[in-house]
C-alpha positions as CSV (number, residue, x, y, z in Angstrom):
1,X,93.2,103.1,77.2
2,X,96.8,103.2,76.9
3,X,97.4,105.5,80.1
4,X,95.3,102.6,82.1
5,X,97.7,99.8,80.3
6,X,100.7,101.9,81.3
7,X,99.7,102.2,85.0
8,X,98.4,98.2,85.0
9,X,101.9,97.4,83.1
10,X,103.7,99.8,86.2
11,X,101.6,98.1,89.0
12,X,102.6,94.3,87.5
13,X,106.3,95.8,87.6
14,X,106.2,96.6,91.1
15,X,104.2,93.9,92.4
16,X,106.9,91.9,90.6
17,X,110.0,94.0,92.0
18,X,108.2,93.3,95.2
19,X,107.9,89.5,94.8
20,X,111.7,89.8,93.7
21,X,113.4,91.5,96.8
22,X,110.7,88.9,99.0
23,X,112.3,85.9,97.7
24,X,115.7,87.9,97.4
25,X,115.7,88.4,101.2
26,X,114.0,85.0,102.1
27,X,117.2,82.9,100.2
28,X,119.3,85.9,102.0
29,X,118.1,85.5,105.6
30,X,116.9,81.5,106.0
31,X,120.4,80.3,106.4
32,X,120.8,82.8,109.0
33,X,117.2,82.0,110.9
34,X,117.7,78.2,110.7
35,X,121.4,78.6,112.1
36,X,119.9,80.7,114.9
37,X,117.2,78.1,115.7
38,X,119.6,75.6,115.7
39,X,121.4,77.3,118.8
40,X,118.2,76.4,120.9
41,X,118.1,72.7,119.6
42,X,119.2,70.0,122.2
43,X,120.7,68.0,119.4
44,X,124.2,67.7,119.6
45,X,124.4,68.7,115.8
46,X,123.7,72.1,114.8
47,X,120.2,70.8,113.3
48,X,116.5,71.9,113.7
49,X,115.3,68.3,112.7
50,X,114.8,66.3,114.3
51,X,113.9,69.0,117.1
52,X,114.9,67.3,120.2
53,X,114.0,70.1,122.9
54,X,114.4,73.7,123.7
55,X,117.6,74.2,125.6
56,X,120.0,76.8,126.7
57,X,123.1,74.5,127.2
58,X,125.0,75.4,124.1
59,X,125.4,79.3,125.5
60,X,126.8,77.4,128.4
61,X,128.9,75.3,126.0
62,X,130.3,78.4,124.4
63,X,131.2,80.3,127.5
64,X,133.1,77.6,128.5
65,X,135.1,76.4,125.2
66,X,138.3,78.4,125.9
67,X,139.7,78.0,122.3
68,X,136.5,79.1,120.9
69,X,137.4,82.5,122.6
70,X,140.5,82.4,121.8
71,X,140.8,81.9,118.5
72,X,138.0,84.9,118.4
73,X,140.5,86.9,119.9
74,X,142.9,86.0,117.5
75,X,140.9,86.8,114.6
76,X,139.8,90.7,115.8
77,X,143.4,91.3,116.3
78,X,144.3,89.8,113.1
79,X,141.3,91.9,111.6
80,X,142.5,95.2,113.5
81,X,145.9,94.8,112.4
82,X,144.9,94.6,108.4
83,X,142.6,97.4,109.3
84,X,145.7,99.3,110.3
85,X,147.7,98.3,107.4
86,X,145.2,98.1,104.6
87,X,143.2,101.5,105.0
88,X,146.6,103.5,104.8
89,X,147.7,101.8,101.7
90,X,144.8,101.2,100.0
91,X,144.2,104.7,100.2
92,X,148.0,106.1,99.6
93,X,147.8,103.4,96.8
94,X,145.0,105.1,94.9
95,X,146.2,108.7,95.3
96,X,148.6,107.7,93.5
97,X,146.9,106.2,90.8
98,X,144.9,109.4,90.8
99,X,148.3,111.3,90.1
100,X,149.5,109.1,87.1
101,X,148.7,109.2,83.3
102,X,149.1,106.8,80.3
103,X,150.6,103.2,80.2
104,X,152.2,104.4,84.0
105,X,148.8,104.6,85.4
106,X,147.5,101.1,83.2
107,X,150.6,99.4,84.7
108,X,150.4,100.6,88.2
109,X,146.4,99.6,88.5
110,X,146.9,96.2,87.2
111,X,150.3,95.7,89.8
112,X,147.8,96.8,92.4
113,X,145.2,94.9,91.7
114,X,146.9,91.8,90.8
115,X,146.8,90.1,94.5
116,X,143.0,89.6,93.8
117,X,143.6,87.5,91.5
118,X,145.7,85.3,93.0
119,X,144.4,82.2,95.2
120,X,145.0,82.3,98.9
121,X,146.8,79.5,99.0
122,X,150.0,80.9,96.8
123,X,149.7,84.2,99.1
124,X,149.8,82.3,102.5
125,X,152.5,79.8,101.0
126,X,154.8,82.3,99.3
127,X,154.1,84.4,102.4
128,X,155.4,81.8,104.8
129,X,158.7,81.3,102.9
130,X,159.7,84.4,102.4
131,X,159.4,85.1,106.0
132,X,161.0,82.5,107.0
133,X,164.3,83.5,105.5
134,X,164.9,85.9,107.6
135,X,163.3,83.8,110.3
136,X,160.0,84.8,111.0
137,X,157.9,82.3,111.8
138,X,153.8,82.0,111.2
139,X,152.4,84.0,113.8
140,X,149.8,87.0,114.5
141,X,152.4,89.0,112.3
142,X,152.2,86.9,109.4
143,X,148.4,86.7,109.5
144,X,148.4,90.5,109.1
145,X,150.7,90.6,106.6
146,X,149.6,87.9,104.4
147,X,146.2,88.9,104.6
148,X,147.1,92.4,104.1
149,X,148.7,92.2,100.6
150,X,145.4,91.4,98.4
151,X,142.9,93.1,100.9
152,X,145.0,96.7,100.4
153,X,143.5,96.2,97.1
154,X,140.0,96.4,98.0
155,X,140.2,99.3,99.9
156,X,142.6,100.6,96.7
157,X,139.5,100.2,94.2
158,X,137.1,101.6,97.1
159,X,139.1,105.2,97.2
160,X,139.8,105.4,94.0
161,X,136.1,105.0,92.3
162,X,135.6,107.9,95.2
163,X,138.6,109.9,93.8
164,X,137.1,110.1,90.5
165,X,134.3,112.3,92.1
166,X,137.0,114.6,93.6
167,X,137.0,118.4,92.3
168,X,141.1,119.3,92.3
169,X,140.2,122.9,91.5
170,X,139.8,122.7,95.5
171,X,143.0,122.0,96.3
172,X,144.2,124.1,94.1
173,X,142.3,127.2,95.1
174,X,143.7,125.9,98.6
175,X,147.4,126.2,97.3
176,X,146.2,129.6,95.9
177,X,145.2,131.0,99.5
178,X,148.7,129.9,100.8
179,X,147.8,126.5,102.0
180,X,150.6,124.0,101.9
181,X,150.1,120.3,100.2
182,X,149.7,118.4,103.7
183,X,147.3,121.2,104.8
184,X,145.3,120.9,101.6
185,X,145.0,117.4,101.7
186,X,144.2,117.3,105.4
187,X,141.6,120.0,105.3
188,X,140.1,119.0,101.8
189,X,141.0,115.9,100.5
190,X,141.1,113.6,103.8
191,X,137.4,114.7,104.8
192,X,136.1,114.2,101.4
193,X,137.5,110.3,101.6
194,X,136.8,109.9,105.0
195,X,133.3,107.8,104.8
196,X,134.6,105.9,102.0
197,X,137.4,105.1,104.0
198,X,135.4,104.3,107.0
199,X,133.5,102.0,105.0
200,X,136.6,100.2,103.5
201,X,137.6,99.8,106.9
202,X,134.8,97.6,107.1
203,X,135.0,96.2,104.4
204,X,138.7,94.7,105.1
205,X,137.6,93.8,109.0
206,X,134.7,91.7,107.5
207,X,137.4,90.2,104.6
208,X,140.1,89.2,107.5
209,X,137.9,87.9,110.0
210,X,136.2,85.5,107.3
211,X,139.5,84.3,105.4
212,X,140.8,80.6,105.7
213,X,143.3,80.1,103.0
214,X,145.4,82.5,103.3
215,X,145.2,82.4,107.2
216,X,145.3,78.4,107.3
217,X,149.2,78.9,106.2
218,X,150.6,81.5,107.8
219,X,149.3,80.8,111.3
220,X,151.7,78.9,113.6
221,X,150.3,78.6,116.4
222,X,147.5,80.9,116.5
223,X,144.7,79.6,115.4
224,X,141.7,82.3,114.2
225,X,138.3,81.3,115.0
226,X,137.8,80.3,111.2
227,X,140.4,77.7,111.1
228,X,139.4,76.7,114.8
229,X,135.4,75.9,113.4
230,X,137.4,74.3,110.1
231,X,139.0,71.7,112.5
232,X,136.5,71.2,114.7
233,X,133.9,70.5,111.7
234,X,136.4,67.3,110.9
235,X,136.2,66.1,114.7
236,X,132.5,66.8,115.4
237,X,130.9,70.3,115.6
238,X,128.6,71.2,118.1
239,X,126.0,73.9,117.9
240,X,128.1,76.0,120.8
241,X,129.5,77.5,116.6
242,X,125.9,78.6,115.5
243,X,125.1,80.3,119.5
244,X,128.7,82.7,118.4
245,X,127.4,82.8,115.3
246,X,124.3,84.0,116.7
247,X,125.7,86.5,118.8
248,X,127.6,88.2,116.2
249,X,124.6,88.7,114.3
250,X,123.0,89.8,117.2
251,X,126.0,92.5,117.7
252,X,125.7,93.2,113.6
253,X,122.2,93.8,113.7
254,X,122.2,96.5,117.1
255,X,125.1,98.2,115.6
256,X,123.3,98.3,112.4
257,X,119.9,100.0,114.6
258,X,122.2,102.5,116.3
259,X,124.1,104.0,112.6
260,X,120.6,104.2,111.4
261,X,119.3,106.0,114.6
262,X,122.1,108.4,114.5
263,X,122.4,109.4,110.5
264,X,118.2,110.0,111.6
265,X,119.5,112.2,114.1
266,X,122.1,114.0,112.7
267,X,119.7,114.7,109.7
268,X,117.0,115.5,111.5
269,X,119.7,118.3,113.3
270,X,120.6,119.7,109.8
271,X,117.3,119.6,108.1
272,X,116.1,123.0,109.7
273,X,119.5,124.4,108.8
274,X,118.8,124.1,105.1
């Protein structure tokens, strides 16, 4: 009696966990699916009711809005730059918090970690004036910058919780065999951080190309696509937003297919190596 109980009680789990991760992924996903239907809608707002027609115009109406692309533009360059900036010293940041001990290594992690806690708004405004005393102006420049200071940060806690995994009895055996530091660190330590770093790459893009506060100050005139949508959504947006919006998810979702397909691979390749 009881081992039937247990496996009923495990089969209501599951079928639970199952209903869970349904409705989970429904509330995740309908935004996105009624966005995208909206794209085919002949209503001038991005709506599905009331459904006026199936139309193509809107991809028409994107290829033609020239600030639309521009301000795209703008954004991927701003989100390259941080990309640039951040990876190197989020990850320089958190070896050396790996290195420190005590109330040095307390103090440096809450330093480092202190832009996340501060609203976009002070970082793009305390950004701007201290630029502008030595007369730089808002700009591409200041939108990496700006942007830059509390996204480090991320990519900072991303290394480190993959430092703590790190064996140093490598890098010493390295030092051992007559390795120097940089060669240690390049043959040992770099590849070990590597994916993490990949993925914080990522992770800062995705935070760059989505941020409006900080970028709304610092801009001049260059204007990212998330301020562009921001003032257009005051003067009357059209659904030419969700047919971009739908074509980056598009982009997302193939890039997504071919990681997949090529970790399948590459395992597959190594599996009758081991």
């Amino acid at each position: 009696m009881s081992t039937g109980t247990a496996t009923g009680e495990d089969r209501l789990g599951r079928m639970m966990m199952r209903l869970y991760l349904g409705l989970f992924l429904f509330y995740l996903f309908l935004p996105l699916i009624v966005m995208g239907a909206a794209t085919f809608n002949d209503s001038r707002l991005p709506t599905i009711t009331p459904w006026a027609g199936t139309t193509l115009k809107w991809f028409d109406a994107l290829w033609s809005d020239r600030q639309m692309w521009e301000g795209l533009t703008t954004s991927l360059l701003a989100a390259a730059g941080v990309v640039a900036v951040t990876v190197p010293v989020g990850t320089a940041a958190a070896l050396l918090l790996d290195g420190l001990r005590g109330r040095a290594r307390s103090f440096g992690f809450a330093l480092m970690v202190s832009p996340l806690l501060t609203p976009g708004v002070i970082i793009g405004i305390s950004t701007l004036v201290f630029w502008r005393q030595v007369e730089v102006g808002g700009g591409l420049f200041l939108i990496i910058v700006a942007q830059s200071t509390y996204i480090a940060a991320y990519v900072m806690l991303m290394v480190q919780a993959r430092l703590q995994r790190f064996d140093r009895g490598l890098e010493e055996a390295a030092r051992d065999l007559g390795a120097s530091p940089w060669t240690s660190f390049r043959r040992i330590t770099l590849p070990f951080l590597a994916p993490t770093m990949l993925a914080a790459a990522f992770i800062a893009f995705l935070q760059s190309f989505e941020n409006y506060n900080t970028t709304l100050f610092v801009r001049g005139f260059d204007t990212p696509l998330t301020v562009y949508i921001a003032s257009k959504v005051r003067t009357g947006v059209t659904p030419a937003v969700n047919a971009l919006g739908l074509i980056l998810i598009a982009l997302t979702i193939l890039g997504a297919v071919i990681w997949e397909l090529n970790r399948r691979r590459a395992a597959r390749r190594v599996a009758p190596a081991g």
